[in-house]
VMD Tcl script that draws the C-alpha trace (Angstrom):
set ca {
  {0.00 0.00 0.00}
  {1.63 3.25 -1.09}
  {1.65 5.87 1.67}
  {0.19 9.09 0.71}
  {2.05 11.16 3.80}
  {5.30 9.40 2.76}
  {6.49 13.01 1.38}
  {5.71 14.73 4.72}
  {8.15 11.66 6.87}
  {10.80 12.03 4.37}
  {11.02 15.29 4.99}
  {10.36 15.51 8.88}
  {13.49 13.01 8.84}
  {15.58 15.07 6.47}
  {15.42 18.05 8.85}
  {15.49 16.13 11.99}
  {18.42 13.93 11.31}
  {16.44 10.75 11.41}
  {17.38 7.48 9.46}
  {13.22 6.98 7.16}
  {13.32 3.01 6.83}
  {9.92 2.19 5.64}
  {6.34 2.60 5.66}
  {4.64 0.16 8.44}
  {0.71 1.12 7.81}
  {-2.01 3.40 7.42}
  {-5.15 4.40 9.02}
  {-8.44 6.35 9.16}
  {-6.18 9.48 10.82}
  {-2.29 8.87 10.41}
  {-0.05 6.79 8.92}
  {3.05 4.99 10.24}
  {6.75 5.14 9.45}
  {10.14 3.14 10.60}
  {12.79 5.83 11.84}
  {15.87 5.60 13.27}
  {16.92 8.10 15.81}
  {19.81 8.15 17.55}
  {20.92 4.57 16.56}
  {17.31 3.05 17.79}
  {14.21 2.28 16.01}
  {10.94 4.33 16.73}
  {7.75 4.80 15.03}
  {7.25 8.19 13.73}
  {3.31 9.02 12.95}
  {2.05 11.67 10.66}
  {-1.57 12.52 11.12}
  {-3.65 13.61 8.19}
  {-5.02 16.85 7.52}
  {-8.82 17.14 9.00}
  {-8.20 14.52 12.01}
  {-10.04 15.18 15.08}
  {-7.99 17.82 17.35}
  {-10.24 17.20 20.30}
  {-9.94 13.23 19.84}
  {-6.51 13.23 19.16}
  {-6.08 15.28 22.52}
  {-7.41 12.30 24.40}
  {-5.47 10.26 22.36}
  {-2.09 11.83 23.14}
  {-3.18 12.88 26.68}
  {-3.89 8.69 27.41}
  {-0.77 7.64 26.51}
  {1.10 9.69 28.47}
  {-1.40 8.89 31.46}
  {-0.11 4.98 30.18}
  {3.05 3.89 31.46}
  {3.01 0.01 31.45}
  {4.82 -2.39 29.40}
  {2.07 -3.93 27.49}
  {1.14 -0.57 26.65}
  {3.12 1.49 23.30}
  {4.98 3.98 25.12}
  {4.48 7.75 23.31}
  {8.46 9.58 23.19}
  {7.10 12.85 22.33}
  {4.38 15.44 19.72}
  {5.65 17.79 17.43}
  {4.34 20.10 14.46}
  {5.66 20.57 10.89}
  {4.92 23.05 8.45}
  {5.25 21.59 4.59}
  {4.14 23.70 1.75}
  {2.56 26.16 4.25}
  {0.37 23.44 5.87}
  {1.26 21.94 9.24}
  {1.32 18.27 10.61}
  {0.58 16.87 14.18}
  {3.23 13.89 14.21}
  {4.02 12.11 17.02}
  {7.79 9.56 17.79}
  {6.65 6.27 19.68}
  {8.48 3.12 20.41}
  {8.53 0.71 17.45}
  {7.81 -2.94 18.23}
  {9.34 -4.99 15.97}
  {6.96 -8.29 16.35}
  {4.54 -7.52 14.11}
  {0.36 -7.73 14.92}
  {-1.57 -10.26 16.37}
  {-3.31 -10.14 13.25}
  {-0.34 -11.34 11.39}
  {0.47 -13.99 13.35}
  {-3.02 -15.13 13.40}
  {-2.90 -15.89 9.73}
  {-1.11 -19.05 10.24}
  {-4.26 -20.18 12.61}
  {-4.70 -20.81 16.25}
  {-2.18 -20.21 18.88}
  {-1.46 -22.71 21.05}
  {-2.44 -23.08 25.07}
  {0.65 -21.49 26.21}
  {0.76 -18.85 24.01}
  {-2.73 -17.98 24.81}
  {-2.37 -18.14 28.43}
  {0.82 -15.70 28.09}
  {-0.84 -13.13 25.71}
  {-4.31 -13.30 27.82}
  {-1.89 -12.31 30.55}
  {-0.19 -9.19 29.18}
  {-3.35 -7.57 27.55}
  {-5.00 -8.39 30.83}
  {-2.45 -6.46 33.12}
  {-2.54 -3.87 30.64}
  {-6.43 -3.29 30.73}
  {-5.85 -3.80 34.28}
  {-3.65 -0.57 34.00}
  {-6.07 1.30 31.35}
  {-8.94 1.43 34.25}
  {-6.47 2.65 36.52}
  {-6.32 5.98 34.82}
  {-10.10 6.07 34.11}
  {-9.87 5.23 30.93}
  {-11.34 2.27 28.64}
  {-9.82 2.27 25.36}
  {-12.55 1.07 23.19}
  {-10.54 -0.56 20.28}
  {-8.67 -3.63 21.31}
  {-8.59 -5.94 18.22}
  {-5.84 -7.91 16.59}
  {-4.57 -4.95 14.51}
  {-4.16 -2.93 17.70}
  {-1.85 -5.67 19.27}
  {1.84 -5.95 18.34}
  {4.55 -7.90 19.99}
  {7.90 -6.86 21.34}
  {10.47 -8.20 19.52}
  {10.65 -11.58 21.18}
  {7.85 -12.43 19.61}
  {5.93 -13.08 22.67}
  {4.91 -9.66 24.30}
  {2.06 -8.20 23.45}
  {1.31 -4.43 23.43}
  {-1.69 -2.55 23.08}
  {-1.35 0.26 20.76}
  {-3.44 3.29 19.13}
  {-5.82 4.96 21.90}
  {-7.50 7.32 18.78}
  {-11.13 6.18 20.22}
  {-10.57 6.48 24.13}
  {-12.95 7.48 26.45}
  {-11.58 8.72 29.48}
  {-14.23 8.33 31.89}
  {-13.62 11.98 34.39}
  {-14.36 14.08 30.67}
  {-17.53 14.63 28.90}
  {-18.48 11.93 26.44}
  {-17.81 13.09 22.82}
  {-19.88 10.74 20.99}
  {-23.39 12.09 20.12}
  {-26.10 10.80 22.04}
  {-28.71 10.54 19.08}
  {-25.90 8.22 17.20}
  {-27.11 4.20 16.75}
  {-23.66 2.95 17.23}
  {-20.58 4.43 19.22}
  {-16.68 4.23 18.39}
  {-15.29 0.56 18.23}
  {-13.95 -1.64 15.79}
  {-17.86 -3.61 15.70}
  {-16.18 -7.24 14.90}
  {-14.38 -6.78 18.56}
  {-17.17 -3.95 20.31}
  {-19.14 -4.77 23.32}
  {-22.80 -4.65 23.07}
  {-22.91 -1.21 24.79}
  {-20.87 0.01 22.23}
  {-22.83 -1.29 19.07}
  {-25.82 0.24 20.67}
  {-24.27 3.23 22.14}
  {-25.21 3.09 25.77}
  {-22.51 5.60 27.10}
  {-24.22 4.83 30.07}
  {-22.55 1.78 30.07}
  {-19.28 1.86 28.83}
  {-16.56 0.94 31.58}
  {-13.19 -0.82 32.39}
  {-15.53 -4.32 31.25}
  {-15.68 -3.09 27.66}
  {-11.98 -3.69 27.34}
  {-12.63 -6.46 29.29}
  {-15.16 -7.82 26.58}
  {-13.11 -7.04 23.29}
  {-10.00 -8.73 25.30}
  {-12.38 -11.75 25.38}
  {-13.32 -11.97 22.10}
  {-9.51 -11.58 20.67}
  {-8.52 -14.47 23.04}
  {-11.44 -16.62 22.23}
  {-10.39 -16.25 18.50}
  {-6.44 -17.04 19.35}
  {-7.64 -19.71 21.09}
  {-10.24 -21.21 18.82}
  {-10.74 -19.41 15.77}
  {-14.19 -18.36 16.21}
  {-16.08 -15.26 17.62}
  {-18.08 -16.42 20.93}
  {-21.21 -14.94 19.37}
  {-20.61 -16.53 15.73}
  {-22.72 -19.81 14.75}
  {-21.87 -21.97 11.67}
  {-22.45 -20.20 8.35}
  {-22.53 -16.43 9.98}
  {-20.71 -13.89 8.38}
  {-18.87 -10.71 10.51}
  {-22.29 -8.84 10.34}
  {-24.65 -12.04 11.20}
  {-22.57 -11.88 14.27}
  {-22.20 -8.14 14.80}
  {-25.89 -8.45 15.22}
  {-26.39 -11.17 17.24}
  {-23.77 -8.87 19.99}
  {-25.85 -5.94 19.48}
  {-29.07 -7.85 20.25}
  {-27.57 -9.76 22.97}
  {-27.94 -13.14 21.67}
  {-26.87 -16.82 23.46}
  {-23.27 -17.41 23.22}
  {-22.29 -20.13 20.61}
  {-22.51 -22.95 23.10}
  {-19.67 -24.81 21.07}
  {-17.63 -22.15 22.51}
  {-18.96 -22.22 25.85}
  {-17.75 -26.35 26.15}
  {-14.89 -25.66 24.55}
  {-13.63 -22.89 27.08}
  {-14.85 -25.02 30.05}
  {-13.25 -28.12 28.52}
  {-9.68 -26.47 28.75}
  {-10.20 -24.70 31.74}
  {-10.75 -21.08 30.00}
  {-13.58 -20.73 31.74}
  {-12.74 -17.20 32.73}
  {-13.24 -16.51 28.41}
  {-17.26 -17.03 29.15}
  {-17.65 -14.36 31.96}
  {-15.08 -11.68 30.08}
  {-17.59 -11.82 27.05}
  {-20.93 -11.63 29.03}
  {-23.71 -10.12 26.93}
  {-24.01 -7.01 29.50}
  {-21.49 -5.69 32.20}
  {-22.74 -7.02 35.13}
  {-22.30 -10.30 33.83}
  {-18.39 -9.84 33.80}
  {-15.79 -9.78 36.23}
  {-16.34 -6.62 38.13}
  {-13.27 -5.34 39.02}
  {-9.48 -5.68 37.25}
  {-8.22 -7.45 40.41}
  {-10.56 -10.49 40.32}
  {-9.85 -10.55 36.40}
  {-6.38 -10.87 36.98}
  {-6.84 -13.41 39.69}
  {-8.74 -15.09 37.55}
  {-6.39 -16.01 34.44}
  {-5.05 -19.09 35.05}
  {-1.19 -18.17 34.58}
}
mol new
graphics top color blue
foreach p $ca { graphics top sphere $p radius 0.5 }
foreach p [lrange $ca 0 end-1] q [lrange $ca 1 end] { graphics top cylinder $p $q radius 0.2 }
display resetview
């Protein structure tokens, strides 16, 4: 995919002194480069023109709120002006592991790596609600690994809600921010009302269930991604396949992170924790 910002990171790098590697990815706001500063890899991200200033002050303000090792650590922000137009671009750590979603495509993970990747996003979530915030867009895409392969980080906080600031999602909207494969039901039906620490908490669920077993807890046989974005949204029966196979391996914690409302979950971070069998 040919970067359309690449122009913009040359040039940031020319007058910074920074080594421009590659292009790692693009998004609905920014897109990512490989840098070299200083003799280390980062990941240097140049925001598009007409991105959300008052989102992208959450996002910035979160992750420097973040400071946890399963969490992308932000280095610092900085402006550039190009052809009389300026650029919000940020210098993060660059994880060298690639996504989840990558090493997905080879199929299931095993037990153990499961158990140790439930484990780090957990403690990180764990971390998230300790600064009030839920992040609202754990998925495969959002997860990269260290690069021993084996640590996983959760990155990109564009949709986070921190919970002591006013909501900036309309009311009147159907659906609220989330990636809807991975979203809560209180997301796909926007009930702000609702939206906590256990939304993570769900979308953590689902990604493990579908390391563990290739399926989404919701999906039956023959569903597509929107058959079972609509059985979340109406709070349908979990695919009881699912529900023996969790039980059968002693996952049985999967079942209660993906309850169909919050209650239904574990309550606090601590007993989640306590809970994961590692």
């Amino acid at each position: 995919m040919k970067s359309n910002l690449d122009i913009i990171a040359f040039a940031i790098c020319e007058k910074e002194g920074y080594e421009f590697i590659d292009f790692v990815g693009g998004g609905t706001f920014k897109e990512t480069f490989h840098i070299v500063m200083d003799g280390c890899s980062y990941a240097l991200k140049v925001f598009r023109n007409g991105y959300s200033p008052k989102r992208t002050e959450r996002e910035l303000e979160a992750m420097i709120k973040c400071d946890h090792p399963n969490i992308g650590k932000l280095i610092f922000v900085s402006n550039f002006i190009h052809d009389d137009q300026e650029y919000l671009y940020t210098v993060e750590e660059y994880l060298a592991g690639g996504t989840l979603t990558k090493k997905l495509e080879n199929g299931c993970l095993s037990i153990d790596e499961v158990l140790t990747i439930g484990k780090g996003l957990i403690e990180a979530v764990s971390h998230i609600a300790g600064q009030n915030l839920v992040h609202r867009d754990i998925k495969p895409d959002n997860i990269l690994f260290r690069e021993n392969g084996t640590t996983p980080v959760i990155v990109d906080f564009g949709l986070v809600r921190n919970l002591t600031d006013e909501s900036l999602t309309q009311t009147w909207l159907a659906q609220g921010p989330g990636s809807p494969y991975f979203a809560s039901p209180e997301q796909l039906n926007n009930q702000k009302e609702l939206i906590d620490w256990r939304t993570d908490q769900f979308a953590v669920g689902i990604v493990l269930s579908i390391c563990c077993f290739g399926i989404h807890p919701y999906s039956n046989k023959g569903d597509n991604p929107s058959d079972v974005v609509i059985r979340v949204a109406h709070r349908e029966p979990l695919n009881q396949d699912f529900v023996a196979r969790a039980n059968e391996i002693g996952l049985n914690s999967l079942i209660k992170m993906v309850s169909q409302w919050p209650i239904g979950r574990f309550r606090t971070p601590e007993e989640l924790v306590k809970s994961w069998p590692l």
